[in-house]
N, C-alpha and C positions, 0 to 999 in steps of 0.2 A: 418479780416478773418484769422483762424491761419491754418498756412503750414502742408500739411500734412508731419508725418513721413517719410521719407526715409533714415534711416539710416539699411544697412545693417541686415537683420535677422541672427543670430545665425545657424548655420550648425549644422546638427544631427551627431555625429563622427561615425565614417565609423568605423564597426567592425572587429579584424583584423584576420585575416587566415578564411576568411568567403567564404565558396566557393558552387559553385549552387550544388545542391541536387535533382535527380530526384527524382519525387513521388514515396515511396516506394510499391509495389505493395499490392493488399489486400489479407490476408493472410485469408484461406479458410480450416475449419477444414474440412477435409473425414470424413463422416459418419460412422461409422461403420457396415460392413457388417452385414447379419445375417447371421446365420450360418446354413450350409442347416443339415435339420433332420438326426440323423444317426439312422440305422436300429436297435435294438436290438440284441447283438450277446449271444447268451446263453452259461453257465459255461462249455459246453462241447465243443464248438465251440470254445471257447477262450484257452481251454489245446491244442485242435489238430493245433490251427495254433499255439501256442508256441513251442509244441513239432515239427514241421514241421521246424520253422523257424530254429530251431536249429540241422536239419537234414539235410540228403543228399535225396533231390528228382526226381524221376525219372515221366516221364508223356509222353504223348500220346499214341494212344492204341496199333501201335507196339512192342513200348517197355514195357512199360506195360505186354500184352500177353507174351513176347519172357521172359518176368521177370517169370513170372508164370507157363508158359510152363517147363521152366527147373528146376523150386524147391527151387529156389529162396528165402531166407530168406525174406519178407515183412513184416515188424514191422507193418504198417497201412498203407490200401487203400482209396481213395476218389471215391466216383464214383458217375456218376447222375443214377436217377432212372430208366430212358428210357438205358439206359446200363446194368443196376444191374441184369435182365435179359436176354440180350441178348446170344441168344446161342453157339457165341465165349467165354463168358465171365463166365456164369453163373454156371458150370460147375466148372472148376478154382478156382473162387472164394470160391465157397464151399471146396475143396481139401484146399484154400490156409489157410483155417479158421480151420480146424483140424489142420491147423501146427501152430496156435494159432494169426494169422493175424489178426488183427481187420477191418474188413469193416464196413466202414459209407457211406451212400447213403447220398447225399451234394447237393445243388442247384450251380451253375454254377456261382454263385458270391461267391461262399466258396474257390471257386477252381481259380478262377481268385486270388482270394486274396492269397492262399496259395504258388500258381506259380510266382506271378506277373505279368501276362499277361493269352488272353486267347487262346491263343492256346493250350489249353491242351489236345483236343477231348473226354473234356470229363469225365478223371480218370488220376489221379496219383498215386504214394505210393511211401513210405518211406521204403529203403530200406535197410536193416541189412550191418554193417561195411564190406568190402569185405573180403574173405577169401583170401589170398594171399599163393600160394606155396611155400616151399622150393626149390632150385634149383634143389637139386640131386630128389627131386621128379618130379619136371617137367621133367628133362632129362631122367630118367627110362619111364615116360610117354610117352615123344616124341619117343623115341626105342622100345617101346611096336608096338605103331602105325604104325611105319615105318619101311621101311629099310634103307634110305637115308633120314633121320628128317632135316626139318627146321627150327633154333631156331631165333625168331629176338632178339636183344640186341640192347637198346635203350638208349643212355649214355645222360640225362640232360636234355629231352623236359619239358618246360616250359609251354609250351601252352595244355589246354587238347583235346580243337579241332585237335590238331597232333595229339596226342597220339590215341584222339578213332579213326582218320582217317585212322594208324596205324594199330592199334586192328580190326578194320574192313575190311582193306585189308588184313593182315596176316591170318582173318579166311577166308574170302573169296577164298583167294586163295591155302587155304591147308597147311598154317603153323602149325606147330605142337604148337607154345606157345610164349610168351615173358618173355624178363628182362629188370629191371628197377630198378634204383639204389635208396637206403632207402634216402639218400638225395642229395638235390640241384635238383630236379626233383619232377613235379606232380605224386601223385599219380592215383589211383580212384578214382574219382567223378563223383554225379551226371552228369556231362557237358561230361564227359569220356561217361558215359554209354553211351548218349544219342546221341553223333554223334557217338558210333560204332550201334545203331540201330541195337541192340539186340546180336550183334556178341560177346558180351562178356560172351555171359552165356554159350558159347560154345570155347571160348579162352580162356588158362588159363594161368596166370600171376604170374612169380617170382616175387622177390624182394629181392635184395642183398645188403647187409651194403658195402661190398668192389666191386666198379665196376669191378674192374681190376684182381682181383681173382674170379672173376665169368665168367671173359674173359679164366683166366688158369683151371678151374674145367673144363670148354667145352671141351679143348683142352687136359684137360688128358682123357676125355671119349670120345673121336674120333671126335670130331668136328673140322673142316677147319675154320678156321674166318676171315672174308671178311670184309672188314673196307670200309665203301663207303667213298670218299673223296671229293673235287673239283676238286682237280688237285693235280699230285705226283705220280699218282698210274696209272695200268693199266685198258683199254678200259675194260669194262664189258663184253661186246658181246666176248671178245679175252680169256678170261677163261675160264675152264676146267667145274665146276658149279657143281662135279658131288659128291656122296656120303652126309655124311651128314655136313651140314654145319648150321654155326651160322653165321647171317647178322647182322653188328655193325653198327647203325646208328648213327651220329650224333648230337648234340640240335642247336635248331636255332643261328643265327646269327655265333656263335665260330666253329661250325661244331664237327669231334672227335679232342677228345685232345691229344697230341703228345705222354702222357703216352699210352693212348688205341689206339694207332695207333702201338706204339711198339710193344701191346701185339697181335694186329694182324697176321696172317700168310701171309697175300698180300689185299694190296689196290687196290681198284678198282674205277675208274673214269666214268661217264656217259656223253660219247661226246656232247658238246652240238657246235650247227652251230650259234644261235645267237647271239646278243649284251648280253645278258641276263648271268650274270659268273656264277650263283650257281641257285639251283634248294630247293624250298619251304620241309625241311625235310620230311615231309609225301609223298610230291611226288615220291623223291627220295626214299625213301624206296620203295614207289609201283613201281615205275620203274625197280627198281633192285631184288625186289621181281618175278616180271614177269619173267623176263629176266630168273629170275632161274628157276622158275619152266616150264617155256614154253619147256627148254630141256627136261624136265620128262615128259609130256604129250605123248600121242600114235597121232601119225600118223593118220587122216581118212583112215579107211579099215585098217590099224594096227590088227592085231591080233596077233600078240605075248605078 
């Protein structure tokens, strides 16, 4: 009977730098979306949001109205139909259309689209480049008006929420006008108009290529200039306030600059009690705006 084999079997050679591998996961193509239907926009529809997008817009019906109210150049209005008549509006509109204004009654996604959100109440429009004064013509202005004129001088605001926060306290409280220097400084814009909430069709605005000689014209036509500071200068409340004066504000963060501080005739500081060093410039302008004009105010039962 023959022996079975047992000699050793051959080994399978071990593969070298062979190393475990987790299953690699299964790779899943996304479907692709469908794409939701878009509205049809018509050839007239697509110049007005082009010409918009490349415009400065102004919208909601305050401003809007306070646009129209005062004569307001409007290149083209939007408005929904349940507006187009109403009898704040309706009126307006017609005056605004002899000044060659184009109105379009628009559905409420025309207007969303052209704002980018919807808070617009409604109506927007597109409003002509602003007219900006010369200096000597503001200043004859403001001495028309007054006998003691308040000019504000606004050296560098960058933000335009200051500026119309600015423009809207100075009309509020009876300044005669502002200056703003042609650069390193916003001008008018839509975002200006529309937080001075209408005050600017009734404020009127220099603009000056040299800040600092806009600071000396003041001062050769009788104005005092008050430079609000942080610190360096005198209390506010401890000044005389009186006659006509120009209020220098300065731009965020830097404050004024050491040159429009020189051109100044006295610095003035607004005490403050807490941890907090410096005050938001639009503040500080309304602060120091107050302060001036509450001296010129009458007395209750005043009759002089």
């Amino acid at each position: 009977m023959p022996k079975p084999d047992r000699s050793p079997k051959p080994r399978k050679p071990k593969l070298a730098n062979r190393s475990r591998r987790s299953p690699s996961p299964r790779q899943v193509t996304p479907r692709p979306r469908q794409a939701a239907p878009v509205e049809p926009v018509s050839d007239a529809d697509a110049d007005a949001d082009e010409e918009a997008e490349n415009s400065d817009l102004i919208w909601g019906r305050h401003p809007v109205l306070t646009a129209l109210e005062s004569d307001r150049q409007l290149n083209r209005i939007w408005i929904l139909s349940k507006l187009r008549y109403d009898p704040r509006f309706h009126l307006l509109l017609e005056q605004a259309k002899t000044r060659g204004s184009l109105v379009d009654e628009v559905e409420s996604r025309r207007l969303n689209y052209l704002v980018g959100h919807s808070k617009h109440q409604g109506v927007a429009a597109q409003v002509a480049p602003y007219h900006y004064l010369d200096l000597t013509t503001l200043i004859e202005r403001a001495r028309a008006s007054s006998r003691a004129p308040i000019i504000l001088v606004a050296e560098g605001i960058a933000d335009p929420h200051n500026l119309g926060a600015i423009i809207r306290t100075g009309e509020a409280l009876g300044a005669q006008g502002l200056v703003i220097p042609q650069r390193r400084a916003v001008g008018i814009t839509s975002t200006v108009s529309k937080v001075a909430a209408g005050a600017l069709e009734h404020f009127p605005v220099a603009r000056a290529v040299n800040f600092n000689r806009a600071l000396e014209t003041l001062k050769e036509n009788g104005f005092w200039i008050y430079g609000t500071v942080a610190s360096g200068g005198q209390p506010i409340h401890t000044l005389p306030l009186d006659g006509a004066i120009a209020l220098a504000i300065g731009s965020e963060g830097k404050g004024l600059s050491l040159l429009a501080q020189r051109h100044c005739d006295q610095l003035a500081v607004i005490p403050l009690v807490g941890k907090t060093p410096s005050l938001n410039a639009s503040v500080a302008a309304a602060i120091a705006l107050y302060e001036i004009c509450r001296r010129r105010w009458p007395l209750p039962g005043d009759r002089s």
